[in-house]
C-alpha positions as CSV (number, residue, x, y, z in Angstrom):
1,X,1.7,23.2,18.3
2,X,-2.2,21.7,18.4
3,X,-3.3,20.1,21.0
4,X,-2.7,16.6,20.3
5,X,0.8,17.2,19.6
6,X,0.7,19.0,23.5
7,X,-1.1,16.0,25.1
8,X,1.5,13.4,23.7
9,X,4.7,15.9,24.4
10,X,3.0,15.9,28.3
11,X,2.5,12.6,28.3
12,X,6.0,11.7,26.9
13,X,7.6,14.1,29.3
14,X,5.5,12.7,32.6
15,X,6.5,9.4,31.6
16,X,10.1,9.8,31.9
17,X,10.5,10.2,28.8
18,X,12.8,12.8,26.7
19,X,11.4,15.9,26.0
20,X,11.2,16.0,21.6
21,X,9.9,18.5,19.8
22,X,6.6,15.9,18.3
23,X,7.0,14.1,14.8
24,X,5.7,16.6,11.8
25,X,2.0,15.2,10.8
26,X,3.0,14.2,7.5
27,X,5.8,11.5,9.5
28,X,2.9,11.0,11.6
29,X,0.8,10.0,8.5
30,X,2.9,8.2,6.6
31,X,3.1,5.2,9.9
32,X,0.0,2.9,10.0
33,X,-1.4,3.8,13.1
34,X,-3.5,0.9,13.3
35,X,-3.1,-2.8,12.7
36,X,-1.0,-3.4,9.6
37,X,-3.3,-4.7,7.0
38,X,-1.5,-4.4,3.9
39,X,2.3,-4.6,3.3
40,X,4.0,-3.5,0.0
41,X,7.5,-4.4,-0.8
42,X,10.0,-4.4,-4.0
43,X,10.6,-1.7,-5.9
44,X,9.1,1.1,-4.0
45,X,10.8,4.8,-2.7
46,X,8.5,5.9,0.1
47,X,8.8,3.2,2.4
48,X,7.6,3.8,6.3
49,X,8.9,-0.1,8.1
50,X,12.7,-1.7,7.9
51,X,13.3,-5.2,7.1
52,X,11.4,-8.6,7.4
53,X,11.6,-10.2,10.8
54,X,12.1,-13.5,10.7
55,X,10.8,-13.8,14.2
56,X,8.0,-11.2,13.8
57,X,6.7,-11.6,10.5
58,X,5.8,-15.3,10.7
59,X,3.2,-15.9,7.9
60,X,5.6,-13.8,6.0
61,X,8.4,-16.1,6.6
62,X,6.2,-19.3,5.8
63,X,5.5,-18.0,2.7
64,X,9.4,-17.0,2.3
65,X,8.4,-13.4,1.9
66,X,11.6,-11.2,2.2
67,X,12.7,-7.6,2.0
68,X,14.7,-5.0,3.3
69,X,11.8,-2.3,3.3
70,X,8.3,-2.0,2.8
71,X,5.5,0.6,2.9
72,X,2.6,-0.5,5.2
73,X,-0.8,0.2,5.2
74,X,-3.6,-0.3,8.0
75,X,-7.2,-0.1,7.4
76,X,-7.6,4.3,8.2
77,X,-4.2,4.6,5.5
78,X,-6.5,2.6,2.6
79,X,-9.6,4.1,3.9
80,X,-8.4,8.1,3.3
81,X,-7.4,7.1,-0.2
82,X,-9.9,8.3,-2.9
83,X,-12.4,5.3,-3.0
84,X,-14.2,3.5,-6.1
85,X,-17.6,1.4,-6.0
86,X,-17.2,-1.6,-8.7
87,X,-20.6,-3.7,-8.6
88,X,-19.3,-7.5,-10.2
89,X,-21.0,-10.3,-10.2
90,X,-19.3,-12.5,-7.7
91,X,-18.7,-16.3,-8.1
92,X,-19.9,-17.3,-4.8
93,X,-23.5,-16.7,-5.0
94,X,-23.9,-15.6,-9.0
95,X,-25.4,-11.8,-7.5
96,X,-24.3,-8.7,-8.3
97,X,-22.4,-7.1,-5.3
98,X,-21.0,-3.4,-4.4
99,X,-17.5,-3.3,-3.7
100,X,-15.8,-0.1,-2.6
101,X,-12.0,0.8,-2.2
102,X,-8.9,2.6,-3.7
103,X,-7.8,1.7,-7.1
104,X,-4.5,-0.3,-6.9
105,X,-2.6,2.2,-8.8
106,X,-3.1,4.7,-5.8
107,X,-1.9,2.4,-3.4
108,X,0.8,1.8,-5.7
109,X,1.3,5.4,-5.8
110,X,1.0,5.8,-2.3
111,X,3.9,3.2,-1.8
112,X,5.9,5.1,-4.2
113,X,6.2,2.5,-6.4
114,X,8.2,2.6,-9.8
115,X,5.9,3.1,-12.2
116,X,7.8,1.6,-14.7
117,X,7.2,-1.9,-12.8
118,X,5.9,-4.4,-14.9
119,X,3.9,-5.8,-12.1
120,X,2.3,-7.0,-9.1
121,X,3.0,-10.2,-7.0
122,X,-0.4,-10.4,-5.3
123,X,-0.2,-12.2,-2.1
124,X,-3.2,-13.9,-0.1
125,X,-3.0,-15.0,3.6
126,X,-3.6,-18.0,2.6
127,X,-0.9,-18.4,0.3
128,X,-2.4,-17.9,-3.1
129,X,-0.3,-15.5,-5.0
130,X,-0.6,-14.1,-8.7
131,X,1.7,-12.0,-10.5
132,X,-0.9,-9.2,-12.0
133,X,0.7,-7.2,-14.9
134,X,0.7,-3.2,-14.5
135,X,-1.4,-3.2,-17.7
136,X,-3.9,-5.4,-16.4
137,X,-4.2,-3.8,-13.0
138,X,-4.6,-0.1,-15.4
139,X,-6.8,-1.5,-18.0
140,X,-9.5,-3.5,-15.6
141,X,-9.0,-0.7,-12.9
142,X,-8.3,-3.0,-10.2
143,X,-9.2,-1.6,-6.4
144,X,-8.2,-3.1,-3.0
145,X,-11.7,-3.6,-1.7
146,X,-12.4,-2.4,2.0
147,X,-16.1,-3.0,1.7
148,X,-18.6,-5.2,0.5
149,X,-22.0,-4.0,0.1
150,X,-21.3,-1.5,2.6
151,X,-19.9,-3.3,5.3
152,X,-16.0,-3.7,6.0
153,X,-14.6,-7.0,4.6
154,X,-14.2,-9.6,7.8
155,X,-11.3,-11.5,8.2
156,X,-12.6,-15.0,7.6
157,X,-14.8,-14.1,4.8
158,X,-13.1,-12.5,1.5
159,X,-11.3,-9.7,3.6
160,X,-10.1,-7.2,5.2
161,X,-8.8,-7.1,1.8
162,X,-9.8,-7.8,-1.8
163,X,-7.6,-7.6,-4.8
164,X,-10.8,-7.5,-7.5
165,X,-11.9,-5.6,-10.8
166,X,-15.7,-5.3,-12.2
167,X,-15.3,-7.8,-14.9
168,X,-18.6,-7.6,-15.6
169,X,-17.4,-4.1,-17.5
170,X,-14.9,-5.8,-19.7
171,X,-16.5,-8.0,-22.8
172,X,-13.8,-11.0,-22.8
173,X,-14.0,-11.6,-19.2
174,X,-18.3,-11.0,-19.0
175,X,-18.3,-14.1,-21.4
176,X,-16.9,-16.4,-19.4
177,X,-18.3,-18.5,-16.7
178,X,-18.4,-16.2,-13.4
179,X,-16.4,-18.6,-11.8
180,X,-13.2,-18.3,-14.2
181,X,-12.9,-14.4,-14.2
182,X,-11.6,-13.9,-10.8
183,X,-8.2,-15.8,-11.1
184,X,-6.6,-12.8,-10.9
185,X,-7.9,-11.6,-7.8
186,X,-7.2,-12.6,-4.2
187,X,-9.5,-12.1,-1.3
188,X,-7.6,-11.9,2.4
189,X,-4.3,-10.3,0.3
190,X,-1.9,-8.9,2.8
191,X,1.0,-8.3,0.3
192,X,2.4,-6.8,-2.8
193,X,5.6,-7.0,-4.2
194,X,6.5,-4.5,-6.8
195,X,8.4,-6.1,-9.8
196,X,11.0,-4.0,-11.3
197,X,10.7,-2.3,-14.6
């Protein structure tokens, strides 16, 4: 037993409470320790939350978001996934930017989601939602952005998370106006719903 498994098993015990043997690490891991950031539901087998809430999960139930289990992510969960740095240019000021995160197949993975699925219902807090096909999210190597230019993505702004690839890489989408390649790509997303394959 380390240390931190002693402190909570004392503090558990003077408490009142039961005296357990403490939760394995990897149980420990797999819960969002923090504030829930990113929720992924559908057709997924490593799931660490039970059902919507109706009561609890409010913006969830405005958006008539439903499921009987989900994988949850809070920003430490994303942030000890292997990270990528894209640098697009971004419609809101025509400037390049860094953007740093895990690629949204190994969140995907992470979630223990079918890899067969066909795609991705992306999911903004402010209701914008996009179906992005597994090919596309593969092909343009689509990360959830933590970071912009080295500074964690505020809520309010285009965060805490960004759905968003580096079109500048990719011929057909460098052509078009900067404001028409990021349809596919919601800032403040919160949920994903796996499609089935």
């Amino acid at each position: 037993m380390n240390r931190r498994d002693f402190i909570e098993l004392a503090a558990s015990a003077a408490a009142g409470g039961t005296l357990l043997a403490p939760a394995p690490a990897m149980a420990r891991e797999r819960t969002a320790a923090g504030p829930v950031l990113l929720t992924v539901t559908g057709a997924i087998s490593s799931p660490n939350r039970g059902p919507f809430d109706p009561a609890l999960d409010q913006m969830m139930h405005k958006q008539k978001v439903q499921f009987d289990r989900a994988r949850t992510f809070d920003f430490g969960t994303l942030d000890a996934l292997p990270t990528v740095e894209i640098k697009p240019t971004l419609e809101y000021d025509n400037l390049p930017h860094s953007l740093r995160g895990p690629l949204l197949v190994d969140v995907m993975r992470a979630a223990g989601a079918d890899p067969r699925a066909d795609g991705y219902l992306l999911r903004a807090i402010d209701g914008y939602a996009i179906v992005l096909p597994r090919g596309d999210a593969l092909r343009y190597r689509f990360i959830i952005a933590t970071h912009l230019d080295g500074k964690p993505l505020p809520l309010g702004g285009l965060g805490p998370l960004w759905a968003v690839y580096d079109a500048d890489r990719f011929g057909e989408m460098a052509a078009q106006p900067v404001a028409a390649r990021f349809g596919l790509c919601p800032w403040g997303l919160y949920h994903i719903a796996v499609g089935r394959g």
